[in-house]
C-alpha positions in Angstrom: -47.7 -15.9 47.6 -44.9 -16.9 45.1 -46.2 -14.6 42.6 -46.0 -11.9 45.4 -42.5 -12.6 46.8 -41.3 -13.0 42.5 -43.3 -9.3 42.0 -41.2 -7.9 45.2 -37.7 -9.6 44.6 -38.5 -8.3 40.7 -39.0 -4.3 42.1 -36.2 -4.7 44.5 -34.3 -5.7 40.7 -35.9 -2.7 39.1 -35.4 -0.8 41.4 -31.3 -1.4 42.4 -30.6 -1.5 38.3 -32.3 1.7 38.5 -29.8 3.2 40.8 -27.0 2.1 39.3 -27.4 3.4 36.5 -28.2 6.6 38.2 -24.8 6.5 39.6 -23.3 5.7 36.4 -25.2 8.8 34.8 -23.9 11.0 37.6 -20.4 9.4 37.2 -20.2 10.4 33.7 -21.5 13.7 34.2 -19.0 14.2 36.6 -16.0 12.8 34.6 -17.5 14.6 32.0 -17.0 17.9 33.7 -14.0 17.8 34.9 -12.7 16.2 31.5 -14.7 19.9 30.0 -13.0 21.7 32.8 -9.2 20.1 32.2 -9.8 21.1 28.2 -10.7 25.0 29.2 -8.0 25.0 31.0 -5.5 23.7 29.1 -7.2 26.0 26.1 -6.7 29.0 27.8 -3.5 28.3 28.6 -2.9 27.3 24.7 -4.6 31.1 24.0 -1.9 32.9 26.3 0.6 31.0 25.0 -0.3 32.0 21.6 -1.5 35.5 22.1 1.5 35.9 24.7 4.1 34.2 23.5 6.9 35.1 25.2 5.4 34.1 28.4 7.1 30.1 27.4 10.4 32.4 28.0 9.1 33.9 31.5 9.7 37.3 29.6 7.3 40.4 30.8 6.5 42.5 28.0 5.2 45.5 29.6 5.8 49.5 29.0 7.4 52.3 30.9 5.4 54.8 31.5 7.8 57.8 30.3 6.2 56.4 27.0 3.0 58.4 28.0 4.0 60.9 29.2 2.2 63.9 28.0 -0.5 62.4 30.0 -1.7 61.2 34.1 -0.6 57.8 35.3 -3.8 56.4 35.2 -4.3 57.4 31.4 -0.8 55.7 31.1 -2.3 52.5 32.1 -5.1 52.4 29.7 -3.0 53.5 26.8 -0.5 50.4 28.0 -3.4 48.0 28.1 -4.5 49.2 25.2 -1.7 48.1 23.5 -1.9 44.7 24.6 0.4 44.8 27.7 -0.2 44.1 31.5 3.1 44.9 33.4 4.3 48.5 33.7 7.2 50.7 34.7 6.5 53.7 36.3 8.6 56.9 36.7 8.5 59.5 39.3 7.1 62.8 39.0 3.9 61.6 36.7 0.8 63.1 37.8 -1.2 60.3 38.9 -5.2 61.0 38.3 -7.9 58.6 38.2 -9.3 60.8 41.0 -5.9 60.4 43.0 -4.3 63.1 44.0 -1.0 64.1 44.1 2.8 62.7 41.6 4.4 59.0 41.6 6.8 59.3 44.2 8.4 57.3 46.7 7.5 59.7 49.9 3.5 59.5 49.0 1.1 58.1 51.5 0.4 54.4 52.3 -3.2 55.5 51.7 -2.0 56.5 48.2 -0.2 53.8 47.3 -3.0 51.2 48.4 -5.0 53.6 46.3 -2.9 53.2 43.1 -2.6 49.1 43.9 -6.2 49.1 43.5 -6.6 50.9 40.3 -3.9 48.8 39.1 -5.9 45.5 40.0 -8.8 47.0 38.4 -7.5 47.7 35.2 -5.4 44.3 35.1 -1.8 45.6 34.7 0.6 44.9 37.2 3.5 47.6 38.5 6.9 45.7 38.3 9.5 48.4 38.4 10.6 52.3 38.9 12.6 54.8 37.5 14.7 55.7 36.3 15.8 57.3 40.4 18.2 57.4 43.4 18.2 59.2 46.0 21.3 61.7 47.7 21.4 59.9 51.0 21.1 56.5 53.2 17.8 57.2 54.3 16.4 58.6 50.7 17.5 55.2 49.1 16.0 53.2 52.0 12.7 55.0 51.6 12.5 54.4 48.0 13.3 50.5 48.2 10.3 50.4 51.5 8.5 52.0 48.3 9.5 49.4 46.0 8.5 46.5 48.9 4.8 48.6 49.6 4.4 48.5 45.8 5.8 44.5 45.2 8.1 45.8 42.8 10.6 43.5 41.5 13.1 46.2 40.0 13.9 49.6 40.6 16.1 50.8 37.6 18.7 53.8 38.5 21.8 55.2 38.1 23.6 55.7 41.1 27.0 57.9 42.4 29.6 55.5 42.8 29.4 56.1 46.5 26.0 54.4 47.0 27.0 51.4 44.6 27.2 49.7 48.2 24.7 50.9 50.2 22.0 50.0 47.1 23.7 46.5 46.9 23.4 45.9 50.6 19.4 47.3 50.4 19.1 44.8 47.2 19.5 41.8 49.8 17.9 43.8 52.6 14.6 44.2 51.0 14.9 41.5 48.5 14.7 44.1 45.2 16.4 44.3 42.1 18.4 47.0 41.5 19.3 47.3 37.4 21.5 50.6 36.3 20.5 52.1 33.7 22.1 53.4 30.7 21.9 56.7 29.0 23.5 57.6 26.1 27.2 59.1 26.1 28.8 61.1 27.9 26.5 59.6 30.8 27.8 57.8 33.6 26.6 54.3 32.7 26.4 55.1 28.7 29.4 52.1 28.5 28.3 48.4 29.6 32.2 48.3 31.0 31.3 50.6 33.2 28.5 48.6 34.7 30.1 45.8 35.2 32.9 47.1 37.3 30.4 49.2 39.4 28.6 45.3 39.2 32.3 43.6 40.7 31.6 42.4 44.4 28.3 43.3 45.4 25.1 41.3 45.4 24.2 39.3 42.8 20.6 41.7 43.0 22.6 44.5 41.4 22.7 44.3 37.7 21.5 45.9 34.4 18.8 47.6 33.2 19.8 47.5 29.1 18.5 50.4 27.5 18.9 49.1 23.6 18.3 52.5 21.7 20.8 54.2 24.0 23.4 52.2 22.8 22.4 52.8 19.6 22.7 56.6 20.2 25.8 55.8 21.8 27.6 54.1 18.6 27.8 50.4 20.2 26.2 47.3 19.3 23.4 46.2 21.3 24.2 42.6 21.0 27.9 43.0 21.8 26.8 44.9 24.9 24.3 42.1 25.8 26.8 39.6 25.5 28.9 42.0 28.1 26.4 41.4 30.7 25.6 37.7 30.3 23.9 36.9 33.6 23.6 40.4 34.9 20.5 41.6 32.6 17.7 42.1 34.4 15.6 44.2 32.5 15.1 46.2 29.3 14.6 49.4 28.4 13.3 48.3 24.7 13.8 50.8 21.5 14.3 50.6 17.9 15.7 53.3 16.5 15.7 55.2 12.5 19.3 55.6 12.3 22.9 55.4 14.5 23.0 58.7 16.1 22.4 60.9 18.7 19.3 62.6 16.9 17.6 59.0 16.3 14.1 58.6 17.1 12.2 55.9 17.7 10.3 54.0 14.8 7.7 50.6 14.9 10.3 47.6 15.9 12.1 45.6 13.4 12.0 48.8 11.4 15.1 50.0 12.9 18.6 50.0 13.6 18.4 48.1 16.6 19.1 44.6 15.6 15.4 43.4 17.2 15.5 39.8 16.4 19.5 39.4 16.7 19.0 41.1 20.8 15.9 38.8 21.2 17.6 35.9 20.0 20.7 36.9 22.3 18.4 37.2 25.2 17.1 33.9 24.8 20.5 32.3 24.2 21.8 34.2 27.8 18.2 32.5 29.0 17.1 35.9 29.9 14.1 35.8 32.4 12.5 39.1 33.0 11.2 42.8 31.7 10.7 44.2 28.5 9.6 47.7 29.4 8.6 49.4 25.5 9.9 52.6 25.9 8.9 54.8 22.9 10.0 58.6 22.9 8.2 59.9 19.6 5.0 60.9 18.3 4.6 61.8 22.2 0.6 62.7 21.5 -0.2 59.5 19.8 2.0 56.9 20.0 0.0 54.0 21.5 -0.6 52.6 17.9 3.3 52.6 17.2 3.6 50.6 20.7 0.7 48.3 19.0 2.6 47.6 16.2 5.8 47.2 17.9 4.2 44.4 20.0 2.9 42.6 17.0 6.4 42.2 15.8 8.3 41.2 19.2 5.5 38.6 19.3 5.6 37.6 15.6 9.8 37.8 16.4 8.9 35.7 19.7 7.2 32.8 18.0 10.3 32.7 15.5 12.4 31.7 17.9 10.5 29.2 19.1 10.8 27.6 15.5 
């Protein structure tokens, strides 16, 4: 009987040790996977931050679309990607494709546009502005910032009469999009950041700038003096680099140019720019998708400088 009772109490020992350790395997396992899960995460984060580094900044570099031009919307986006990029600026009037019918325009159909959102998911690149537009009347403007809204645009870049400066600023706070004018080069409305600023004076804080660098350029200013104009009212680019000061320049790989890349990066950051880069690059119109490449490489290369 004693041997019995010892050869139970000695299972019941077994057995209990047996469990706990069971539970400690299980324990570790999980710790263990969690502790595997917290290092993927934290290494793709390390990946975008290094592949991506502008992202530390909140800076979008993305591409208008008036880059690709010569070809559909939807070929626009896999150029863009192509190139490394995931945001993009659209323009109106581009032929859309992908088996869509029909231009990018703000009057198109909701079924269109929930069309387009769903090539856009597809192919990973997000739409975050469009233009350069306006519209010639109260209820034009109001259908292209219910466009913007449908779309979950943050910007719409333009260059409006003087008349609708407040109509666009009270639609700003209405439908809670960015409006950033947009420069041209000389003798354009906008060509001068002076004049943006005073169009700027007393309306919502919404309404800003859309810099266009390599219009400056054209324009004989300094990109950084201009920048430095419209501390605090930048809210995205237009991004060139240009072969030479004059209103025949054309576009060349960044940090090539006459632009002043790194000193209108290192500007942006000082102002604590957040926001769009949209490459815009108006040359070699049939194949330009490596020169966008390359002038990626070197904002990111210039990027990671600054970080230094």
């Amino acid at each position: 009987m004693k041997k019995l009772v010892l050869s139970a109490f000695t299972v019941l020992c077994l057995t209990v040790s047996c469990k706990n350790n069971q539970s400690n395997d299980a324990s570790t396992s999980a710790s263990g996977s969690a502790s595997d899960s917290a290092a993927t995460a934290t290494s793709a984060t390390t990946t975008s931050s290094q592949s991506n580094p502008e992202e530390k900044l909140d800076w979008k570099l993305g591409a208008q679309a008036y880059t690709f031009n010569r070809f559909t919307f939807a070929e626009a986006i896999d150029k863009i990607k192509s190139c490394g990029l995931s945001y993009v600026e659209a323009f109106p009037g581009q032929t859309i494709g992908g088996g869509i019918e029909g231009k990018m325009e703000p009057n198109m159909s909701a079924e269109k546009r929930n069309q387009i959102l769903k090539m856009l998911q597809d192919k990973g690149v997000k739409m975050v502005s469009f233009g350069v537009t306006g519209a010639k009347d109260e209820a034009g403007w109001r259908e292209l910032f219910q466009f913007a809204k449908d779309m979950g645009l943050e910007n719409i870049t333009m260059e409006p009469e003087p008349e609708f400066v407040p109509l666009v600023s009270k639609l700003c706070d209405e439908y809670g999009i960015n409006a950033a004018i947009h420069n041209h080069p000389t003798p354009s409305r906008y060509w001068n950041p002076d004049v943006v600023i005073a169009a700027m004076k007393g309306q919502s804080k919404r309404l800003g700038a859309c810099a266009d660098i390599g219009h400056w350029v054209r324009s004989g200013l300094d990109p950084v003096e201009c920048l430095k104009k419209l501390d605090g009212h930048i809210i995205q680019l237009h991004f060139k680099d240009l072969n030479e000061k004059s209103k025949d320049a054309h576009d060349v790989h960044w940090g090539q140019g006459v632009s002043n890349v790194d000193g209108v990066l290192a500007e942006l950051k000082r102002q604590n720019f957040k926001g769009l880069f949209s490459a815009e690059y108006e040359y070699n119109w049939e194949n330009s998708a490596p020169d966008v490449t390359a002038s990626v490489q070197y904002f990111r290369e210039a990027v990671q400088k600054l970080e230094k």
